[in-house]
N, C-alpha and C positions, 0 to 999 in steps of 0.2 A: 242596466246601462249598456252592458255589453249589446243586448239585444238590437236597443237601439240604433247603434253604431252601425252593426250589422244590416239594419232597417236603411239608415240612410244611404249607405254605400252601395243597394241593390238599387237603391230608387235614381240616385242622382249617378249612377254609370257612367254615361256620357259625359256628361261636365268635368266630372271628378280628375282627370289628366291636363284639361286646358286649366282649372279650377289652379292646379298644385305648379302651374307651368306660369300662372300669374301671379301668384302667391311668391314662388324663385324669383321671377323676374324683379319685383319690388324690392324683395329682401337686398338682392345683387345693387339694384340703384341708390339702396339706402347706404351700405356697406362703402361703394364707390361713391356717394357725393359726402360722405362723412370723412374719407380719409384724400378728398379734392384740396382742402385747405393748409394739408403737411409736402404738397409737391408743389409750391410758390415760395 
């Protein structure tokens, strides 16, 4: 499994930064529109 890991991370390089940079971004607007509803 390791291997694999290893596999994908060489393959998808490029992506893998904007990839973890969109992946934050959602987490952050789930986070903010969850706690939208205790500031009214």
């Amino acid at each position: 499994m390791l291997d694999q890991i290893k596999t994908v991370v060489t393959r998808s390089r490029d992506t893998l930064l904007s990839d973890a940079l969109g992946a934050t971004a959602l987490m952050v607007i789930l986070v903010v529109g969850l706690h939208l509803p205790s500031f009214s």
